[in-house]
N, C-alpha and C positions, 0 to 999 in steps of 0.2 A: 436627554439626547437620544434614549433609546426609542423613543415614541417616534421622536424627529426621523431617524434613521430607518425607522419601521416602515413608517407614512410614505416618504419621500422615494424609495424602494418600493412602494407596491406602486404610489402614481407613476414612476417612471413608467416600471414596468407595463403597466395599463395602455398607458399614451403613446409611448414613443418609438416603438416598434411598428405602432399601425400608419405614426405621421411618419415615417422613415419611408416605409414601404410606398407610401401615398405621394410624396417631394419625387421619388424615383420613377415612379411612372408618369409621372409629372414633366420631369426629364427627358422621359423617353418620346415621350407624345411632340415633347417641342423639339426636340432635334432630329426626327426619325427621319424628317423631309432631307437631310443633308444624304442620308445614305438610298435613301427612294430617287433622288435625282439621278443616280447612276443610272438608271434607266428610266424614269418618267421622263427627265428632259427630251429625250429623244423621241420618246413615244409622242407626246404630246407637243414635239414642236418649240418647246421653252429654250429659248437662245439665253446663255449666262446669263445677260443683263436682267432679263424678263424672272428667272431663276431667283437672281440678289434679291431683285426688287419685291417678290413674293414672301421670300423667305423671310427679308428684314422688316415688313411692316406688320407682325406679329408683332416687336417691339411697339410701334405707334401704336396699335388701338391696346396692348398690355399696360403702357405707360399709362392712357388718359383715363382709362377706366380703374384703374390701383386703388384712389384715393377714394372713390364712391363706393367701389367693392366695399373695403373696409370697413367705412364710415357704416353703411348697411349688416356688416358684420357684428361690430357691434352692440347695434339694436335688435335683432335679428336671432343671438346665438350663434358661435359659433359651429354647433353640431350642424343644424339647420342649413347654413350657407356653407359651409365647405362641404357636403354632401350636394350641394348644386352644382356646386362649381365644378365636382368633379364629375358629377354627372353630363354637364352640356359639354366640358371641353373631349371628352371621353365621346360623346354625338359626334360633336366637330372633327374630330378626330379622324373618325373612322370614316364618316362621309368622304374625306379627303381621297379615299379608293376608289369616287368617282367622278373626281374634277375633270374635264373634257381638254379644258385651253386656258391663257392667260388668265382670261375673266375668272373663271370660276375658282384656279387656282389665285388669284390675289383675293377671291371674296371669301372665303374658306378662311384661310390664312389669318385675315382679319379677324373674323368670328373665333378663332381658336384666340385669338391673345383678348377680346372680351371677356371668351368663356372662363380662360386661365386667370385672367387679372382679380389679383386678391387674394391665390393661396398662398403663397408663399409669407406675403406680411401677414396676412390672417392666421397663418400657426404661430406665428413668430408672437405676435398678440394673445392670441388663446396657451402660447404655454406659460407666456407674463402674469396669468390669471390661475396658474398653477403650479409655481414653483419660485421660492422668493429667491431676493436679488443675488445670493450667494449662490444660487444653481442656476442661474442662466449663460455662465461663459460654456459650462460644459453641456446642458442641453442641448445648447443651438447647436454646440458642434455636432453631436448625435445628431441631430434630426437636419445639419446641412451635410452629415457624409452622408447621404442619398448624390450629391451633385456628383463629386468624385466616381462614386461607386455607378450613377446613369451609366458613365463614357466605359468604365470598367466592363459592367453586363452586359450594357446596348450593345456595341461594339462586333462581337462575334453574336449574339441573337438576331441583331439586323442583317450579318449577313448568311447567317442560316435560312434567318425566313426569305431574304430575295431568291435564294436556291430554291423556292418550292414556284417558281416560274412556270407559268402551265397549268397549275394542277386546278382544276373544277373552275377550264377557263381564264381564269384570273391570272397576272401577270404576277411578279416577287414582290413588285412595287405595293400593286394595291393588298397584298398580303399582309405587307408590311403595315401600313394599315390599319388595316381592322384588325386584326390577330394583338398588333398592340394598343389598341383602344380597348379589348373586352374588359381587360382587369380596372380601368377607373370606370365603368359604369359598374362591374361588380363589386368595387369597392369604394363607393359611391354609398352604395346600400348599405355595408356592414357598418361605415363610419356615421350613418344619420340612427341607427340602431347603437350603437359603440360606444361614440361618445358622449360622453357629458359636459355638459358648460362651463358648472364652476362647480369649487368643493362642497360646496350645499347642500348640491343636487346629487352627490355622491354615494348612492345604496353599496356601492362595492368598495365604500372604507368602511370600517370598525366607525361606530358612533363615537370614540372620540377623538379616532385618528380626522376625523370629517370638522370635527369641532376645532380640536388642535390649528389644520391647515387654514381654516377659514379667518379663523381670529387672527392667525399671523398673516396673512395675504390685507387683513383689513387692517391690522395696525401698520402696516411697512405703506398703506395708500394714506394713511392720516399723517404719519410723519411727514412725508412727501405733499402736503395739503397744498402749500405755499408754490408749485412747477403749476406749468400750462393745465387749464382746464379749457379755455375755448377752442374749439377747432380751427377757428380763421385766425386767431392768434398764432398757433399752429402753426401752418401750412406757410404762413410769414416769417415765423422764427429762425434771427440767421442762424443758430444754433443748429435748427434743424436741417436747412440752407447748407450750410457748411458739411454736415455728417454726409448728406446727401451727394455732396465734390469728392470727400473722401472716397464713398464707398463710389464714387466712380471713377476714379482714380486707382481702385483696388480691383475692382469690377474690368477694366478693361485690358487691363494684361491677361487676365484669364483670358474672356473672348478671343482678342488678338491673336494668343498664341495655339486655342485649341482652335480655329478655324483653318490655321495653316501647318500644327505640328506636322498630320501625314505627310504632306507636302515636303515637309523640312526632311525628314525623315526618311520616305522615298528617295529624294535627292542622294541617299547615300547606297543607293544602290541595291536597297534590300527590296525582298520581295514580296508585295500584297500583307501575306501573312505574318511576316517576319515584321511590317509595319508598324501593324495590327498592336502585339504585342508590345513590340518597342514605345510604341504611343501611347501604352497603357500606364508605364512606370512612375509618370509623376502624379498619375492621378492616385496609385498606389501609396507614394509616397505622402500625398498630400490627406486622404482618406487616414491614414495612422497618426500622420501629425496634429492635425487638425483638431483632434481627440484630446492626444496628450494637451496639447495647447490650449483649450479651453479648459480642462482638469488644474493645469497650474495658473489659470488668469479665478479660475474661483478661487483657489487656495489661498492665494494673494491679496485677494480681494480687486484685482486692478486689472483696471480696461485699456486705457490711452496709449500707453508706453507697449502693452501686449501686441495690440494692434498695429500700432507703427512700427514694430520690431520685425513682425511676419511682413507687412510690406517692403518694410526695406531688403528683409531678405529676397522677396521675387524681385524686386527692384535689382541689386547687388547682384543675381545670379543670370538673369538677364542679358547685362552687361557683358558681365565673363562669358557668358557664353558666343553673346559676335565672335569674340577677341580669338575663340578657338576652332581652330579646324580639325583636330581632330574627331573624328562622328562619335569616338566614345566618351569622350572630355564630355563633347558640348551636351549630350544627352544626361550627360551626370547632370552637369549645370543646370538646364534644364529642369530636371526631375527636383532638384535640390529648388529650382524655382516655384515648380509644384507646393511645397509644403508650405511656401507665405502666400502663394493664390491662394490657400484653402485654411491655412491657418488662424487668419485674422477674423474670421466668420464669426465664432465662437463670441471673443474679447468684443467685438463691432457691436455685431446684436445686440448686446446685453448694454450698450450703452444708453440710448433709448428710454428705457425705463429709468434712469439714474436721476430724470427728472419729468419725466412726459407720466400719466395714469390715465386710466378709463378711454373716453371717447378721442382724448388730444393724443392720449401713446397710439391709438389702432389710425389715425391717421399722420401720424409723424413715422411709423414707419413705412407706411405706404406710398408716402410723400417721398423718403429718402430713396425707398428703392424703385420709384420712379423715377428718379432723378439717376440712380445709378444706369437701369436697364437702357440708361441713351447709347451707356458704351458698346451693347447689343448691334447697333449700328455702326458708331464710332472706330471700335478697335479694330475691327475686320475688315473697314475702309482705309484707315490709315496703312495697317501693314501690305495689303495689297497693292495700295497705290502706291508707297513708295517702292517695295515688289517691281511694281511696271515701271517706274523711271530709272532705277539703280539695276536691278536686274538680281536683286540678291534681296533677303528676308532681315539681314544685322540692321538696316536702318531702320527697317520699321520695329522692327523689337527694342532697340537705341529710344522709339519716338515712345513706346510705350512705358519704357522703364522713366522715363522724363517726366511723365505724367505722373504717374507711379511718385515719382519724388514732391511733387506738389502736392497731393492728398497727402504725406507724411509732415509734411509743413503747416499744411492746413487743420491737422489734427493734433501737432502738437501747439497751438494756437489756442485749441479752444479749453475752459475750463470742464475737465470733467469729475463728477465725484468719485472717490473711490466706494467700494462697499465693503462690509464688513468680512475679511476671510474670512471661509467656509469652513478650514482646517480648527477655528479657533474662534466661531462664534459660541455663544454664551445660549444656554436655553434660553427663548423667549419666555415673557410672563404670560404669553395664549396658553405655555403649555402645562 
């Protein structure tokens, strides 16, 4: 177990500080347009609609290209293609400082959810290839609190840099920009130098921590012999189908509710700053929990019941929060919803591997969170439009928490395996 402990401690530490760093600017790249709009739209002319419509078809060309990313990934290396990716969306990016009108801002927009499509399931894949099935409720969580922690850092840095309005020319907007595009072309570079593929190829373990990892990663794929190995098996599998409802089900109360928190939020009369702030707490919340919550779905060994536990909690908090008016109640609520938005990341991910390997795992979860990123579109429409009919945000939070309850039905439905707790696995015989 010492060896295990050893090993498992230095790959984290190798990896997952760099994928953390890398999912968050990731982050930042794809949401930066919400805080550039305060001033582009008007510079440029973009009426809301035009705005929506810009902003949301990042989803469409993200969705259709997911599953070829991947499938590419695969073949390809990891090191090799996530160092692409982050390289063009980081171009894309930054060009965006010089969209003119509609056109160029919807054709940009497109080309960023090309560029982007495929990192996120591609780590999620590349750390299934380096960390067996007892470390993956907590890794994922590590390398998904990048999301949380985006809305945390972006937040006051986006509106720092639109404060430099003016300077050598350029407006706050297009500062915004480029200033955060540099870091994934520079980190673009250190990740195709950085990382490595798989434990094989690993100079910076101990020759038998390299031995150790690899024999375990390859007997936990021969146990598993008998799960999906075709890809178009795959991509059909309801199983997979299914995960795919869940996590969008899960997937769109988040959306829903960060697209309009400031909004809710404002609404009580605070100001800009004090928003600001206030809007940051459940991503707070969610960032700690998320953590813990994946640490105890390894311990346990168990995914299913994890997962729908954190949804029902944003689901359940959701609710109570219509019910109150008070602004500091419902922001608890709220916050407290926060922690199942982000909790269920951890236990979700790691489910995937419990039957998918090789080429059909890098395309089952590209598939699913294809299927999830519809809610990209979905959730922000529904709460808005009920928004304009009602005149008030509880019904569309009410329509989100609904959904919310189907993906927990839909998950406790399917069969999933458990895995061996972590707390109280047995040295493997690799070691």
């Amino acid at each position: 177990m010492e060896q295990e402990q050893a090993t498992m401690a230095r790959v984290t530490w190798r990896l997952v500080p760099l994928l953390i760093t890398a999912y968050l600017i990731a982050y930042l790249d794809r949401v930066n347009v919400s805080f550039a709009a305060i001033r582009m739209n008007a510079d440029l002319g973009l009426s809301a609609a035009a705005y929506g419509f810009g902003a949301g078809i990042f989803f469409i060309t993200y969705t259709l290209f997911e599953v070829p990313s991947n499938i590419i990934l695969e073949k390809v290396g990891a090191r090799r293609w996530i160092a692409r990716i982050m390289l063009t969306w980081g171009l894309v990016s930054g060009a965006m400082a010089f969209v003119t009108g509609e056109t160029s801002f919807y054709i940009l927009r497109a080309l960023l959810g090309i560029a982007e499509a495929g990192f996120f399931p591609g780590v999620v894949f590349y750390l299934s290839l380096w960390f067996p099935a007892g470390y993956r409720g907590r890794i994922s969580s590590y390398f998904m609190v990048a999301i949380p922690l985006s809305t945390v850092i972006g937040a006051p840095l986006s509106g720092i840099i639109l404060g430099m309005d003016g300077m050598l020319g350029f407006t706050g907007w297009q500062w915004l920009f480029v200033i955060e595009a540099v870091p994934a072309i520079v980190l673009s570079v250190i990740v195709f130098w950085y990382l490595t593929d798989r434990p094989a190829e690993a100079g910076w373990l101990e020759p038998d921590q390299r031995n150790w990892l690899q024999a375990r990663m390859d007997a936990e794929n021969k146990e598993d012999a008998g799960g999906h190995h075709s890809i178009a098996a795959t991509l059909k599998s309801p199983r997979v189908l299914a995960l795919g409802l869940v996590c969008f089900g899960a997937v769109i109360t988040n959306y829903g509710v960060s697209f309009f928190l400031p909004q809710i939020i404002s609404g009580f009369g605070l100001s800009a700053l004090a928003t600001g702030f206030v809007a940051a707490l459940p991503y707070v919340v969610g960032a700690v929990g998320m953590i813990w919550w994946g640490r105890r779905s390894d311990t346990r060994g168990e995914r299913k019941i994890h997962t729908a536990i954190a949804i029902a909690v944003a689901v359940i908090s959701l609710i109570v929060s219509t019910m109150l008016s008070d602004p500091v109640l419902k922001i608890i609520a709220i916050s407290i919803a926060g922690f199942g938005m982000f909790a269920y990341l951890g236990p979700f991910w790691a489910i995937p591997n419990t039957f998918l390997r090789g080429p059909a795992l890098a395309a089952g979860i590209a598939a699913i969170n294809s299927i999830a990123n519809v809610a990209g579109f979905t959730g922000p429409y529904i709460v808005g439009y009920v928004k304009t009919l009602t005149g008030s945000f509880e019904g569309g939070l009410l329509a989100l928490a609904g959904l919310g309850c189907v993906a927990i039905v839909i998950l406790l439905c399917l069969p999933i395996e458990r895995t061996a707790p972590l707390a109280r696995t047995k040295p493997h015989p690799a070691e």
